[in-house]
Legacy VTK file of the C-alpha trace (Angstrom):
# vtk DataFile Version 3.0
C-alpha trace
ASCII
DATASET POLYDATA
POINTS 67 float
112.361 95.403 83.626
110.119 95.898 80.721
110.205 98.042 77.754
108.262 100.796 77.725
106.018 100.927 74.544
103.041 103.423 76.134
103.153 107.100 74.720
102.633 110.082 76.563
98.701 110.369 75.523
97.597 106.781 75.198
99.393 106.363 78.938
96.871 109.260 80.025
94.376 108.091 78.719
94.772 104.853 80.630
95.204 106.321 83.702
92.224 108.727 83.906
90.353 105.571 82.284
91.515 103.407 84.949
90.784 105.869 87.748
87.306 106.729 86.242
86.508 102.976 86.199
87.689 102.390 89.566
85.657 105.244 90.891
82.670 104.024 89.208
83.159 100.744 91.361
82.721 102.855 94.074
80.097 104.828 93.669
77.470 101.919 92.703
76.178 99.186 94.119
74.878 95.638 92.069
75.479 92.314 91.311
77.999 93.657 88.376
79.683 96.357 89.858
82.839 93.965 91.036
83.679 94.310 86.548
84.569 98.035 87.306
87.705 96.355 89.049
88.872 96.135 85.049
89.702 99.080 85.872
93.093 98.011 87.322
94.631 96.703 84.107
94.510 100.383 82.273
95.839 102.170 85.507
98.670 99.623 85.898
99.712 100.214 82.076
99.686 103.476 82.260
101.843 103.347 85.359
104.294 101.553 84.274
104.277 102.704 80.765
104.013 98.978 79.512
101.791 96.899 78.025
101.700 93.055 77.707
99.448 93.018 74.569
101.646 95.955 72.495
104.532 93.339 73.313
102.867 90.814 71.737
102.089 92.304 68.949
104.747 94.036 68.405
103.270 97.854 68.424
104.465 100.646 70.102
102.690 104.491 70.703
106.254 106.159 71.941
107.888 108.438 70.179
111.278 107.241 68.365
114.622 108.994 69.620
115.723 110.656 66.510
119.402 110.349 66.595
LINES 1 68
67 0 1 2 3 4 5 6 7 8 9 10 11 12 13 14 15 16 17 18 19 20 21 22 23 24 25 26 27 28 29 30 31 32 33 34 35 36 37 38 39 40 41 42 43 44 45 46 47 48 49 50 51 52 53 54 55 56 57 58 59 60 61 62 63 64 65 66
């Protein structure tokens, strides 16, 4: 499927990013609150360990096997 390129920290720190972001969406009300739904792109990558834009340019936060 696709390769994961999301370390250990920088995928935790997406998710609780993500999660906080989402919760903010919930717990406000405005015109603007709908941009908390960004939210969804960090807790996806961090989920799946993937992102689209490391892929692109080529970086990666995992650890290398060392064989």
């Amino acid at each position: 499927m696709f390769k994961k390129n999301v370390g250990s920290t920088d995928r935790a720190l997406r998710i609780i990013v993500g999660l906080a972001l989402i919760a903010g969406f919930f717990m406000t009300s405005g015109s603007y609150s709908w941009l908390y739904l960004i939210g969804i792109v960090p807790l996806v990558t961090g989920l799946m360990s993937s992102c689209a834009l490391y892929t692109i340019f080529g970086i990666s936060t995992c650890k290398l096997k060392q064989e």
